[in-house]
Structure formats: C-alpha cells, structure tokens
C-alpha positions in Angstrom: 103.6 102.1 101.3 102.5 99.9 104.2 99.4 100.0 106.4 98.7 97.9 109.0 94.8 96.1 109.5 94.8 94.3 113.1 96.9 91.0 111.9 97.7 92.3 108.1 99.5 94.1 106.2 98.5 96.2 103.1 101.6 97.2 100.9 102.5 98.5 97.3 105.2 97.3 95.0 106.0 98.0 91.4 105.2 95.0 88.5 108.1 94.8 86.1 108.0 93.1 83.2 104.1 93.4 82.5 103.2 94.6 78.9 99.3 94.5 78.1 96.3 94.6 80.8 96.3 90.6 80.2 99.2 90.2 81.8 97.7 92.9 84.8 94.8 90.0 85.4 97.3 87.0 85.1 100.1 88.6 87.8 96.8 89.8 90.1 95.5 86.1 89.7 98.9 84.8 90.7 98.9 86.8 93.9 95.4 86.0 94.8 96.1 82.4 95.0 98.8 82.5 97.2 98.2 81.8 100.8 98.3 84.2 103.1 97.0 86.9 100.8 93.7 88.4 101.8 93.6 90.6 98.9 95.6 91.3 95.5 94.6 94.4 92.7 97.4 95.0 90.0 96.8 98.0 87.8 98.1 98.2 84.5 98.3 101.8 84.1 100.5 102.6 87.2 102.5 99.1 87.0 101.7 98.7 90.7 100.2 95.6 92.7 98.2 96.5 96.3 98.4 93.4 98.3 96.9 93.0 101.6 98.9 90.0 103.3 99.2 88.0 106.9 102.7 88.3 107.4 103.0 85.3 109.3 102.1 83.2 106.7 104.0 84.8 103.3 106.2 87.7 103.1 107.2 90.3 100.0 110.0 87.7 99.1 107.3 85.0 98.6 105.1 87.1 96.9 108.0 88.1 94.4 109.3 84.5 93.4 105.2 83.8 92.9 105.0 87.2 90.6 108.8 85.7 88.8 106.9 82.4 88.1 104.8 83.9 85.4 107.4 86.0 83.8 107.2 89.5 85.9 108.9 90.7 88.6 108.2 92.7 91.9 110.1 95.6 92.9 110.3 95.4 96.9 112.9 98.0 97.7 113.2 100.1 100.5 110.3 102.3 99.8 112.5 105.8 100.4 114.9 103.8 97.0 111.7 102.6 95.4 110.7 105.5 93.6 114.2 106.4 92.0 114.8 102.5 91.8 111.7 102.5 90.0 112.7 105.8 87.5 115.8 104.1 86.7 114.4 100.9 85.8 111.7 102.4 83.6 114.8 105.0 81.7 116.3 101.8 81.0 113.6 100.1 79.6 112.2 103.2 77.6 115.7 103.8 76.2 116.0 100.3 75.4 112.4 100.1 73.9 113.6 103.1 72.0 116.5 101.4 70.2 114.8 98.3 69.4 111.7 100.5 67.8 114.1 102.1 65.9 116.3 99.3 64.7 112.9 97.3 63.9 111.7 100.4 62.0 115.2 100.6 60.2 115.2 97.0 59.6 111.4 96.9 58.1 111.8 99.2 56.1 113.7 97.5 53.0 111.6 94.6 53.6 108.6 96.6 53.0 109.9 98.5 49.8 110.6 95.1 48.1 107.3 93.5 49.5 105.5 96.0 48.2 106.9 97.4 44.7 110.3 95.2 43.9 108.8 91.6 44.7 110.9 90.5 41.6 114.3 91.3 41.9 116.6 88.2 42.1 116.7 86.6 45.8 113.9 89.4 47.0 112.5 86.0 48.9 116.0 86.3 50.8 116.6 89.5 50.9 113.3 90.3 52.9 114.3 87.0 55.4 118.2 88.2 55.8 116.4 91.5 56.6 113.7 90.3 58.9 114.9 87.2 61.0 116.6 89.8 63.4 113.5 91.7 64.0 111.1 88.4 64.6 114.0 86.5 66.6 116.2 88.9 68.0 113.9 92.9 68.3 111.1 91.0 68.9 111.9 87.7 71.2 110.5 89.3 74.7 107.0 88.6 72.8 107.9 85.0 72.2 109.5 84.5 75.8 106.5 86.0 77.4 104.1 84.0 75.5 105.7 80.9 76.4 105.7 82.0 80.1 102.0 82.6 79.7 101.5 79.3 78.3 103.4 77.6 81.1 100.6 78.8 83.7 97.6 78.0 80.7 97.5 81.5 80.6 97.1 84.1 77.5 97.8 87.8 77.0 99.0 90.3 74.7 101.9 88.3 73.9 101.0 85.2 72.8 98.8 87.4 70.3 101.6 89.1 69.0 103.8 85.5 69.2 101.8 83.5 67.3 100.6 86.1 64.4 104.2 86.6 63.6 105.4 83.4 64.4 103.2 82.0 61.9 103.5 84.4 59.3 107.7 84.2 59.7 107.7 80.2 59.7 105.1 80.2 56.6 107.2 82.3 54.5 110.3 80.0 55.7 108.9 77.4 54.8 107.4 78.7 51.4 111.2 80.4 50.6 112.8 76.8 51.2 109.9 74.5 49.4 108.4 76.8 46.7 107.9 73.9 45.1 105.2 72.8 47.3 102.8 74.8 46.0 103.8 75.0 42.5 103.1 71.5 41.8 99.5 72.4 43.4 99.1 75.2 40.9 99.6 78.3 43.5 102.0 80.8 43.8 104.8 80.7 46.9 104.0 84.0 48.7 106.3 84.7 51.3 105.2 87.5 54.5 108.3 88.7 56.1 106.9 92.0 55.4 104.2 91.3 57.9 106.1 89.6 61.2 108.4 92.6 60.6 106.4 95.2 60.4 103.3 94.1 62.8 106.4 94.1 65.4 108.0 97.3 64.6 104.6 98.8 64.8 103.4 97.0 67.9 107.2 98.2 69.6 106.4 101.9 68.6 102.9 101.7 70.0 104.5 100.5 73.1 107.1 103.3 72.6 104.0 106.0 72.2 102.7 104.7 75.2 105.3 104.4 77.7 106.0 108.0 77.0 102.1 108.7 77.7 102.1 106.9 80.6 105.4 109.1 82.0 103.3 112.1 81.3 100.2 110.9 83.1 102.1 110.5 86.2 104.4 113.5 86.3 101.7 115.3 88.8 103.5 112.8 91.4 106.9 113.4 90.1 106.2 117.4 90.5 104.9 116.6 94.4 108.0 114.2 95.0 110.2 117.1 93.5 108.9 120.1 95.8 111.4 118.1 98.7 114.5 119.6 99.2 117.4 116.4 99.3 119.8 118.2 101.5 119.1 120.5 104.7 121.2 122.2 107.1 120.4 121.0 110.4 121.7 123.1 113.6 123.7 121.2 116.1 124.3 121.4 119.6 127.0 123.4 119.8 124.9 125.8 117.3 127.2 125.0 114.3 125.6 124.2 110.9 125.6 120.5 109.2 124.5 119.5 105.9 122.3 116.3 105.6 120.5 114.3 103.8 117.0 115.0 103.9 116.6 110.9 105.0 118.6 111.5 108.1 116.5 114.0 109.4 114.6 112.9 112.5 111.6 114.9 114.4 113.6 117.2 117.1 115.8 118.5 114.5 116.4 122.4 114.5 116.6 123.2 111.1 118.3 126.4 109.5 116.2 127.6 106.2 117.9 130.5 104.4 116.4 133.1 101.6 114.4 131.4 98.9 114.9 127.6 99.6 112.5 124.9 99.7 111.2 123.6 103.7 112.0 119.9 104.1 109.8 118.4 106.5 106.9 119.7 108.7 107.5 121.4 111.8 107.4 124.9 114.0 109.2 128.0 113.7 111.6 128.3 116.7 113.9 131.2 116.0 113.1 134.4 113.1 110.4 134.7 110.8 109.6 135.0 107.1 106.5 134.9 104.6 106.1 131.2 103.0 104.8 130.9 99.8 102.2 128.1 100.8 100.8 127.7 97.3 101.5 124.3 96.5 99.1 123.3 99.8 96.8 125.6 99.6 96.3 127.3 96.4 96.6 130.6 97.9 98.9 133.1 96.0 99.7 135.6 98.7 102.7 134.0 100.8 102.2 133.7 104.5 103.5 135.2 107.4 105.2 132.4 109.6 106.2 133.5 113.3 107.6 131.5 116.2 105.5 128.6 117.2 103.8 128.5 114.0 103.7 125.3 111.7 105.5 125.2 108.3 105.4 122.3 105.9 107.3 120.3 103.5 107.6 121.7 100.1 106.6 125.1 100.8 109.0 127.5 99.4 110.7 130.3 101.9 110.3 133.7 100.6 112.7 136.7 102.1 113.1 136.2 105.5 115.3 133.2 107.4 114.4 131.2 109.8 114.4 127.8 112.2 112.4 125.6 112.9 112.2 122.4 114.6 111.3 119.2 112.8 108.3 117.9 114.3 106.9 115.5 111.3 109.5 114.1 109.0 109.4 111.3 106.4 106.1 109.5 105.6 104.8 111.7 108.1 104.7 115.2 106.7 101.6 116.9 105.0 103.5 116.1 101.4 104.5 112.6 102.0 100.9 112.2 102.8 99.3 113.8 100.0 102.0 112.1 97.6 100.7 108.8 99.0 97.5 110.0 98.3 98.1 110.8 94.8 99.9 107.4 94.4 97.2 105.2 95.8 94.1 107.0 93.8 95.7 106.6 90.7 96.2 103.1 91.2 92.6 102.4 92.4 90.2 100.3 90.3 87.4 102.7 89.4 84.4 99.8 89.3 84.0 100.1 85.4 87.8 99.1 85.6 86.7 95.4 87.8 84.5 94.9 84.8 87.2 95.7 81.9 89.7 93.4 83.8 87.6 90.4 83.6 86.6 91.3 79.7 90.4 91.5 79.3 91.1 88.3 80.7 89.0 86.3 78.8 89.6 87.9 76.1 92.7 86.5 74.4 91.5 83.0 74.3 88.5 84.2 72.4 90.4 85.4 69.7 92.1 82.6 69.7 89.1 80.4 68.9 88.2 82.9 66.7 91.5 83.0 64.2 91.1 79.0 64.3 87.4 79.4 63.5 88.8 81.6 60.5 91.1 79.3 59.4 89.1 76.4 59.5 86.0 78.0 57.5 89.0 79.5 54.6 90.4 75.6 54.5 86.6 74.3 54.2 85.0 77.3 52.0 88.5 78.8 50.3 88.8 76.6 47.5 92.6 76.8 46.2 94.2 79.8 48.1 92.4 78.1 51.3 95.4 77.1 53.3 97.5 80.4 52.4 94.0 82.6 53.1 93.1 81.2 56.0 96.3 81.4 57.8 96.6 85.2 56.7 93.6 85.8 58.1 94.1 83.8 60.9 97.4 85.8 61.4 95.7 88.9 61.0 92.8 88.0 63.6 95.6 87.6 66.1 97.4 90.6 65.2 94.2 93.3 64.7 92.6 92.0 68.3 94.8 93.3 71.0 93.5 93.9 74.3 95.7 96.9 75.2 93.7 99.5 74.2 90.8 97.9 76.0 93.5 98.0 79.3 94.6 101.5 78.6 90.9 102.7 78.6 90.1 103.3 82.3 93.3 103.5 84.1 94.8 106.5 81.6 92.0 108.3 82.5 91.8 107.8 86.1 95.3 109.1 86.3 95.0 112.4 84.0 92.0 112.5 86.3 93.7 112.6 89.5 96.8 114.2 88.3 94.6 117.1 87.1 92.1 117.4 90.4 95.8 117.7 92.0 97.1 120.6 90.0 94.2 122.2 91.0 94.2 121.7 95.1 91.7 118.8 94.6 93.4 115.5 96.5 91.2 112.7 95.2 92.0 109.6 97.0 90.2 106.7 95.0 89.2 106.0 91.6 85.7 105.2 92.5 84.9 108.6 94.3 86.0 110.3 91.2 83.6 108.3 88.8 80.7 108.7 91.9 80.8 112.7 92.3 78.9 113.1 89.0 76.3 111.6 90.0 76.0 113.3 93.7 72.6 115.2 94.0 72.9 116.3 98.0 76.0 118.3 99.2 75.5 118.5 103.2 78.2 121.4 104.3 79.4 121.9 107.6 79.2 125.6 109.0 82.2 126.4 111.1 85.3 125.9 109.2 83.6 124.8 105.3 81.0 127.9 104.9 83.1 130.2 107.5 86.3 130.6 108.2 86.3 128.7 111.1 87.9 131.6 113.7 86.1 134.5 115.3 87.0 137.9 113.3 86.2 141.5 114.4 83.9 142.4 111.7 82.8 145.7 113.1 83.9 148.5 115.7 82.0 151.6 116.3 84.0 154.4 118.7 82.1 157.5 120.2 85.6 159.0 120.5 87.5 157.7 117.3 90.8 158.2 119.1 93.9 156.3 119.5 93.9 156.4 123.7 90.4 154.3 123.5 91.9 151.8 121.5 95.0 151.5 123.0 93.5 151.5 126.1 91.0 148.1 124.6 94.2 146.9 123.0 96.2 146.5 126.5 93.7 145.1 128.2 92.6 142.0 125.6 96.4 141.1 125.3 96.4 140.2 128.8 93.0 138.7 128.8 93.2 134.4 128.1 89.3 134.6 126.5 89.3 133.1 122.8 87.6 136.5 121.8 90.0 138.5 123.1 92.3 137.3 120.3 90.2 138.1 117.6 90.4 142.2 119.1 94.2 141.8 119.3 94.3 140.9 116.0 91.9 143.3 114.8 93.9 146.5 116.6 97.5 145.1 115.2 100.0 147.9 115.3 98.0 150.0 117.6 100.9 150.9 120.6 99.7 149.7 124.0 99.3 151.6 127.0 100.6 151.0 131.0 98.2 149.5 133.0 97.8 148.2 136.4 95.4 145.9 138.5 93.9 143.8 135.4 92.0 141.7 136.9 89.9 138.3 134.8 86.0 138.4 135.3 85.0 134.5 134.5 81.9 134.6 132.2 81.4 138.4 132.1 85.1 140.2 130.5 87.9 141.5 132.1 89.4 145.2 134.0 92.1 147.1 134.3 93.1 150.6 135.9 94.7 153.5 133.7 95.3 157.1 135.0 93.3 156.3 138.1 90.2 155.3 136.0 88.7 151.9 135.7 88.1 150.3 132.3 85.6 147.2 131.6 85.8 145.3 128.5 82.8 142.5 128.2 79.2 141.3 128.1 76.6 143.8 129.0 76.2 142.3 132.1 79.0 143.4 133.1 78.1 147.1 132.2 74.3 146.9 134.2 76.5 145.5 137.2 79.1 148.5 137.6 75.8 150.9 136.4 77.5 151.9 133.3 75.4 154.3 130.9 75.1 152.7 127.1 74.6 155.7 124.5 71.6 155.4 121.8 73.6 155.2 118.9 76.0 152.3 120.3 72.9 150.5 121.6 71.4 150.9 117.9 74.6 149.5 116.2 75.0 146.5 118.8 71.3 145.5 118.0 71.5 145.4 114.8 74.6 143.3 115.1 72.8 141.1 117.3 70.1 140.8 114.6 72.8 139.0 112.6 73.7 136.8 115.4 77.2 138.4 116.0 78.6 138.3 119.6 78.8 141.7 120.7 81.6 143.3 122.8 81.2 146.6 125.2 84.1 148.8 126.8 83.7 151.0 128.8 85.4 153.5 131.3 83.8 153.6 134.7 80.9 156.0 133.5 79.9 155.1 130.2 80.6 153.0 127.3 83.0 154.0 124.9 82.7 151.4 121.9 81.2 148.6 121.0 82.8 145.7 118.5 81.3 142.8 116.6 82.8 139.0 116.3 81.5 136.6 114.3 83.1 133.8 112.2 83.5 135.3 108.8 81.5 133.4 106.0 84.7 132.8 103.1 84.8 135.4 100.6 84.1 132.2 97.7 81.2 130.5 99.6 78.2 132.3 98.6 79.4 132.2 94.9 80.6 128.8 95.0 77.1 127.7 97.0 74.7 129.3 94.3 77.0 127.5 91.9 76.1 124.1 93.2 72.3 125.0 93.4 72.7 126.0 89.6 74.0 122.2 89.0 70.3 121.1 90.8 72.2 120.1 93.6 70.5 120.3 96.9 72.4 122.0 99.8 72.1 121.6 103.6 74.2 123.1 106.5 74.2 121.0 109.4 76.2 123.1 112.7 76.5 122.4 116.2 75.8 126.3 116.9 72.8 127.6 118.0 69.6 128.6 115.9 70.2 132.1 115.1 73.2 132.1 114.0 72.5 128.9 111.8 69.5 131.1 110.2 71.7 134.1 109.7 74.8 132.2 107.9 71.7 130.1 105.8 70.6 133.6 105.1 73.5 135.0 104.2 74.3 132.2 102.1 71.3 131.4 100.5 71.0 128.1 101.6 67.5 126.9 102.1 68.1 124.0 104.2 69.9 123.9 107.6 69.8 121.8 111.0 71.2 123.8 113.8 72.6 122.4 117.4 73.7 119.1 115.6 75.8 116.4 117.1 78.4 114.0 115.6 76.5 111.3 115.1 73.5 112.9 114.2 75.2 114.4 111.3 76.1 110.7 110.0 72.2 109.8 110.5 71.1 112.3 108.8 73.5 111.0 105.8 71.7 108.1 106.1 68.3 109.3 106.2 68.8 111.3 102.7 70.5 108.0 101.0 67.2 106.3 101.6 65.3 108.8 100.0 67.7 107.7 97.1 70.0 110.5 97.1 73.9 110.6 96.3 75.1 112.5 99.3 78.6 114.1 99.6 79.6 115.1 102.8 81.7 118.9 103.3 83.9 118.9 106.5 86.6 120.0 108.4 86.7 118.7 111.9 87.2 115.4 113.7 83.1 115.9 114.6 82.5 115.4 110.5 84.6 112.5 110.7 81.3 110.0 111.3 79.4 111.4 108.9 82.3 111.7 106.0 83.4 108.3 106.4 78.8 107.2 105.8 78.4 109.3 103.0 78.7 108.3 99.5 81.3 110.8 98.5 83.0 112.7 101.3 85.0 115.8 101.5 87.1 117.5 103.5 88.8 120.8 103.9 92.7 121.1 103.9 93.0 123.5 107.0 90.8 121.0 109.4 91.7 117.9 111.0 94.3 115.4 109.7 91.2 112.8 111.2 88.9 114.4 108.1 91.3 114.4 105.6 92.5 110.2 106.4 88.8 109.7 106.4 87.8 111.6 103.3 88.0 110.3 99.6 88.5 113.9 98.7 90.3 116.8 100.0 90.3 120.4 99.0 93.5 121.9 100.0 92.5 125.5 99.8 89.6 124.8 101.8 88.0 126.8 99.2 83.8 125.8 98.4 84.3 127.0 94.8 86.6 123.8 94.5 83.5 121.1 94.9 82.0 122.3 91.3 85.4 122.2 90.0 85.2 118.4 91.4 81.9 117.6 89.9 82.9 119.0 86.3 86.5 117.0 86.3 84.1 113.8 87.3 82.2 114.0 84.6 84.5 115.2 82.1 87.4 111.8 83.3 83.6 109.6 83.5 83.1 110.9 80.1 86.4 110.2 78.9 86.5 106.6 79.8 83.0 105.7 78.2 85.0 107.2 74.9 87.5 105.3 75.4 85.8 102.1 76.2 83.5 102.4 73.3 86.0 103.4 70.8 88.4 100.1 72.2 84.7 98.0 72.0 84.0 99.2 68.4 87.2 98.7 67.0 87.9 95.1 67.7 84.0 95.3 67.1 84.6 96.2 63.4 88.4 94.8 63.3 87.8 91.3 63.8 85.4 90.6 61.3 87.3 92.1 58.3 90.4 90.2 59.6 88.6 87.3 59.4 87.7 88.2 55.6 84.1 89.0 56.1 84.5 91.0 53.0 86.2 89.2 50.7 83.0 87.0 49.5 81.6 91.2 48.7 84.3 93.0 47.4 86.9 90.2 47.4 88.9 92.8 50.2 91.3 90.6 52.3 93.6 93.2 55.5 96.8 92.7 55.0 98.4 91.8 58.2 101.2 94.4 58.2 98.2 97.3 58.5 96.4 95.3 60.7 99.7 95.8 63.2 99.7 99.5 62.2 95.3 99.7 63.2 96.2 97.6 66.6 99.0 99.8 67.6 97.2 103.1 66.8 94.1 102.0 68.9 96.3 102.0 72.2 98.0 105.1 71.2 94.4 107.0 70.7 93.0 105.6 74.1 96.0 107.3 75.7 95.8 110.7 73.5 92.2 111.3 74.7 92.9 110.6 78.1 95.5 113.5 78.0 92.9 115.2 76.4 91.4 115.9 79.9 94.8 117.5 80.8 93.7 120.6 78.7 90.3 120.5 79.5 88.4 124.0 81.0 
C-alpha cells in the first residue's frame, strides 16, 4: 500500500525473518535511522513495517539491504503478488517450523527418558550428546545465527536468550562429558544437561509452532475479504463476443458479463439486465438487492438469479473491497498507545536479563559454596531461558487483531488500533440527522384518498413520473406497479407542483398554494389529516382535479427502523446524545422527539458542527462523532473517535477511524462493548506476561533454594516460557467467541 504526503511516501512491506517483539524494535530502530525516513512502526503481530519515506533520498531497495543488515528481510513485491508472495513464504516457513518441531521433539525425547530415570546405563553421557548435538546445532541454529546478527548491531532479542541458555548448558555438559575428571578431583559429581538445550529448544520451536498457527487464525478476517474477489471475469468485447480475463487486467470502461450465482469483480454500473445482489458482506443486510440499469454494484457481492452487465467503473485498489481490505490491513497493524509503551519495555528488556543471569551467577559462585560454579550457571541458564519477551510482544498486537478481525465480521471497519482502545472511554455520541438517525431519502409515509380508486392514483402516478422535483420520486416509488394513464399538456410549476390534462379535466399536484391560486376546495377530513402531518413536520402534498382536492400524501425522511432502539441503548450506557442537522427547527424537535433524544442543534453548518466538537472536549468529554456526508467530514476528522455510515460519502468513510457498513445505529454499542472487551483483554494479557516473568525470574535465579532448597530445572523453565506466549495468544482468540 502506498499513499502519497506532499514530498513522501507512506508504504507497507512484510518483515521476514523476525521471531520475538525484540527483534520488532531492533528492525523499526534500523529503519528510523536511515535517512530519508520520516517515520518507521514495525509490528510484530502482523510482520509488517509502515514507513513513511522521501523518495528522493532512499527507496524500498535501500530500505531492504538496511532491514538484511540485522538479519531480516523486506518483502517489496508488486503489491497485487505481495499477498500470495507473502502466503507462500509463510506455508514454507510453517511447514518447515513444523518438521523441525517435530524432529526436535522426536529427538528429545530419549534424551529426556535417560536424563531423567536411566542416568546410569553405560555411555548415557553419550548417548544423550549423539542425541542432542543435532537439535542444539543443526534444529536449533537459526537461534544462534540470529543472536549473532543481533550482537553485530549491539543489539539483543529473543534469540540471544534462547542462544546463550542453550549454548551454555550444551558446551558445559561437553565439556563435563570429555573432563569428568575435573570435578572429581574437586569432590563433585560431573552432571551433564543435554536434556535441557534439547528440550528448552524443542519447546521454544513448538511455542513458535502454536503461535504461528494463532497468528494465521487472527488474520483470516482479511483472508475471507481478499477471497470474496472473483480471479477470472468475462469481459464483453467490441464486437460483443465474450473473453475470459484475469481479474488484474481489468481496467475501468470494461463491460462486464456476470452470469447466475457468481461473485461481482470490481465496482461499477449496471448497463444491460438486472438481478437481486446479495449485498451482505457490505452491508450486513440479509435481504439481496434489486440492481437495475445505472445502478452501482460492488466487488465481492454475490449475484443472485438474474444476469446482467455492467461496466467497470472502479477497479483494483479502487473498489469499495480493496478499500475496506486496506482498511482491515492497516488497523491491525496500528500501534494501539499501550503497544508504544510495551515496545520500549521489550527493548530493553533482554539486556536486563542479561545482567540479571550474571548477577545470579556471580552471587551462586560467591554464596554457593561447592556446587557454586555448576548452580550458578544452571540458574544463570535458566534466567535466560524462563525470561522471554514474546509473550510480553504477543500481548497487545493479538488482541488488536482478534479485535478488528471481529468488529469486521460484524460490519464494524475499525481503521486504527488507538480508536479501538478510545471508544470505551467515549461519554458524548453527537449523531447526525439526515442519513445516521434517518434514512437519508424522502419516503411517502402516508396517503389518504377521498375516492380510494385506482383512476386517482394512476392519474397522480402519470403526472409525478414526468415531474423532475426530488419529491416527485418518492410518490413514484410509493405507487410502484400502479398502470399509468395518457395524459397531455403537463406543464412544470417552479416552486409550487406541476399539471397535466386527462379527459378534458385539469389535475394539480403541489403545495397548497397552488390549490388557493386555481380556488380549489380542500375537504375537512383531508385538511384534518394534512395538519396533523404537519404537526410532525412532514412535507405535505395535495392533488387535486380542477374543483377539489382529491388526496393528500405525506413525505418525510423515515427515521431507521434500529435507531430509536439502538439510541435508548447508548443512553442506557450513560452516554450522552446530541443531533446536530442542518434542517430547520421543527423537524429537528420532531425526529428528537421521536427519538428520544434530549439534546439537538437544528439549522447547523459544517463547521459549526466541528466547533461544537470542540466546545464539548473542553468540558472534558470523549466525543465520537456519527456521520454520513462530506458536511460531517470537519467535525469527524476533530472528534476523538469518529464514525461514519457505510451508505454516505467515500469523503466520511477516508476521514473516519470507524465505519459501520450497514449504516445501522445499533452497531455503535456493538463498538463500545468490543472496545472494552479487546481493552480488557490486553490489560490480561499484559498483566499475566508482567507477573510471570514477575514470579519466573526470581525462582530461576534460586530465590528458593536457601527456603526449601527448590532449584527450576531448566528444561521446565523452556516448557513455562513457551506456554506463556501460547496463553497470551489463546485469550486473545478468546475475544473471537465473545457475546
């Protein structure tokens, strides 16, 4: 993905290579210092670096020999190839992950069994080195190869953790093996501890196993968008014949053919037939919609019935689902700010425990009397091993993505990781009438007939197809399948409704101007219904023949069917609500009415709407912002969280943080309750990560032993360290099945 900023460029490009959230901070770090880079953020959990660059100065080449220089790599690929690129690279690496894991596991096995219950058969010493040197050396080298990369650059992560605990512990028990004697002539007893470098690695390659697998699920929501794109299409040529192409190829202009059931490929209109399109994936709606000439139908939206075609008008990183994909994609891999914090815990981290595993050796060699040298170094070793920073990485960034994956099962598009951890906290929903509360198009709500025949509304019918005023529509619409009559001299009347002649009488549809102007008669009971419709601030329609009026109908812009529910909802949560509109006072009162909504600003414009965001976040509030339109655009982009409806402008939905497909109100609690529940999830996390190095440390070190004389064994410290990243992830997926 690349966006343009005046003279730079912001891009995205996959990290190979990384293994622990260390290794996240040192590649970032790398980037940062390069010149020409305005700004780097690499996150761990997606494997993808956001880099905002001068191009003049360093390009993606550049950037990926300074990313190679620590030990990763940059993926910087066509962006169309990326993704597959990408999905091939990482089914290579889990399958070979795989094999390893299991051959370590085989492998550790016998050298366990012995270690444990047969330490002394003839040559066990051997035995257990014939059967771990391969899984130190050979299953286990990338830990050695990035530590020493790391080390190159004075940097530490994961790696050298894992490097030097079982490096140690291997060369130790080498060197006890070959010169037992060594310590028999000091009185001790040659222990040897292949057991432990084998097994801390077998265990730390299965937690990485565990985790990759994890990691696949948390991003499948983007896999399911990417796969609702067709690959092929059949694309009408000139000549009208049919070709089959690659979806690539396609190009706006394009007529394209969509037959019974298939998948649309790109955004466009309907130029030829019609059908119902199942629309669900956009909007959440079940019921499949009807799609006519000149109406827009997007990518991934299945055809139901009926064929049609259409001509491309948006195609590639253009359409609706390229769009909301890239959404996905860049939310996911947005820092929330607990994350900025973890990151700099992270990198400090390793050389801490470091420090800490000499500390513990140097107190065992002082304080340990005769086993000090062999103590200290297993506890040393076991420092190293039990303090991994993974599941400290793991803690935000899993969740974030379950997070966002979940918000986009359910229609909510939630474009940064920081929006998602603000919504809890929002206080003030302002909502935007026309479009958020309503449905944003006039609607005949009511029609009352004196004569409730089928001339009178044919008669209406023919003469508001012909008329051009927005209104008129809304009739049309209303009296659908009602057959139209022949009629002569229509005839436009600007401001006031229109006229037309049938069967030598005269027929006015309009204001009631236009009925005191021709001295048309208005009869009690119609007068009654249109004041009571004018109560509600509906705009009332007369027709009439040339004598009297023969109906009157009622247009207003329908409040949604979920708004009042969803709107007492948020006032439930203590939230307080205000409608700001740019339609006049009475018909502000009525939908606040209506709605229950007990503050509202009418006759509002643009900018005002942005001020009075302001004015409510210095009383302190957390404001989130409801819109639809490029006029909510100001006021969306001030507000602390902003939302915008799927059906408004594409300007809203760029400027929002959030977007409800549906356009559906009910879908802002659903927002709130995912924030907290993915805000809750991460403190878990976090404090569960904090407590167990918290807790793990210390016994490494032997804090017991002078108590109880309990000492870890090293092996189950690389069993506790692997099973701490493996929980952070489980309870992030936790959120996946959460109400």
């Amino acid at each position: 993905m690349a966006t343009r900023d005046k003279n730079t460029i912001t891009q995205s490009f996959p990290v190979l290579g990384m293994t622990c959230a260390s290794c996240a901070s040192s590649a970032e770090s790398i980037v940062q210092h390069q010149e020409g880079v305005v700004n780097a953020s690499v996150n761990f959990a997606t494997g993808n670096l956001s880099v905002e660059y001068l191009p003049n100065v360093i390009d993606a080449p550049k950037l990926q020999k300074a990313v190679q220089g620590v030990g990763y790599d940059l993926l910087i690929e066509d962006e169309t190839k990326q993704q597959d690129t990408l999905e091939a690279i990482h089914e290579k690496k889990f399958k070979q992950l795989k094999t390893r894991t299991i051959l370590a596991v085989a492998l550790s096995l016998p050298v366990v069994v012995i270690g444990m219950f047969f330490m002394n058969i003839p040559y066990a010493d051997q035995i257990m080195w014939v059967f771990s040197t391969p899984v130190v050396l050979w299953l286990g080298r990338n830990f050695f190869v990035n530590a020493w990369k790391q080390a190159k650059h004075r940097s530490a992560n994961m790696d050298t953790l894992v490097a030097l605990s079982t490096g140690i512990a291997y060369m130790f028990s080498v060197f006890n093996m070959l010169f037992a004697e060594f310590w028999h002539q000091r009185g001790l007893h040659a222990h040897v501890y292949f057991e432990a470098a084998a097994v801390i690695i077998a265990f730390i390659l299965l937690g990485k196993l565990l985790e990759e697998k994890a990691k696949g699920n948390t991003s499948s929501a983007i896999k399911k968008l990417m796969g609702l794109q067709p690959k092929t299409i059949i694309v009408i040529q000139n000549d009208g014949t049919e070709k089959q192409r690659a979806i690539e190829d396609v190009i706006a202009g394009d007529i394209i053919l969509v037959k019974p059931g298939e998948k649309i490929a790109v955004d466009g209109l309907v130029t030829l037939g019609g059908s119902y399109v199942d629309e669900s994936m956009l909007s959440g709606e079940p019921v499949p919609v009807l799609k006519k000439e000149n109406e827009k139908v997007f990518a991934g939206t299945i055809n139901q019935k009926g064929s049609f075609q259409f001509k491309a008008v948006k195609v590639g990183k253009e359409t609706m689902l390229a769009q909301i994909i890239r959404m996905v994609q860049d939310a996911q891999g947005s820092k929330a700010p607990v994350q900025k914090l973890v990151d700099k815990i992270a990198g400090i981290f390793v050389p801490i425990v470091i420090v800490i595993a000499i500390l513990t050796f140097t107190l065992w060699f002082t304080l340990g009397g005769d086993n000090g040298v062999v103590q200290g170094l297993l506890a040393a070793i076991t420092v190293l091993i039990i303090a991994c920073p993974c599941a400290l990485g793991l803690a935000t960034p899993t969740a974030i993505m379950v997070g966002v994956g979940k918000g986009a099962e359910q229609g909510i598009l939630i474009k940064d990781a920081e929006s998602l951890e603000l919504t809890k906290k929002v206080n003030a929903i302002i909502l935007d009438k026309t479009g958020t509360i309503t449905e944003g198009r006039p609607e005949v709500t009511g029609i009352q007939c004196r004569h409730n025949d089928d001339v009178t509304k044919a008669i209406l019918a023919g003469i508001e197809k012909q008329s051009e005023h927005p209104l008129a529509e809304a009739i049309v619409k209303h009296l659908d399948g009602v057959a139209t009559l022949a009629l002569s001299n229509f005839n436009s009347i600007t401001g006031k409704g229109a006229k037309a002649d049938h069967n030598n009488e005269t027929y006015f549809v309009g204001n009631k101007t236009l009925l005191a102007e021709n001295n048309i008669s208005i009869p009690e009971s119609l007068q009654q219904q249109a004041d009571e419709w004018s109560k509600l601030s509906k705009t009332v329609i007369w027709f009439s023949d040339s004598i009297q009026a023969l109906s009157v109908v009622a247009i207003s812009d329908k409040i949604k069917e979920t708004s009042v529910h969803a709107i007492k909802e948020m006032q439930e949560m203590g939230i307080d609500l205000y409608m700001l509109t740019g339609d006049n006072e009475a018909t502000a009162k009525a939908i606040a009415e209506q709605t229950g909504i007990k503050h509202y600003k009418a006759e509002v414009l643009p900018q005002n709407k942005a001020d009075f965001v302001k004015e409510l976040q210095q009383k302190g509030k957390v404001v989130a912002m409801v819109g639809d339109g490029i006029n909510d655009s100001a006021a969306l982009a001030t507000a602390n969280v902003s939302i915008a409806m799927g059906k408004g402008s594409d300007v809203a939905m760029d400027v929002a943080k959030m977007t409800i497909i549906s356009s559906d109100l009910s879908k802002i609690p659903q927002a709130i309750r995912l924030s907290k529940q993915t805000v809750t999830t991460i403190k878990q996390n976090l404090f569960w990560s904090f407590i167990y190095n918290l807790i793990g440390i210390p016994i490494a070190a032997g804090i017991l032993y002078p108590i109880n004389g309990f000492l870890l064994n090293p092996m189950i410290a690389g069993a506790a360290m692997a099973l701490s990243s493996v929980s952070v992830v489980s309870n992030s997926l936790r959120l996946k099945w959460k109400k």
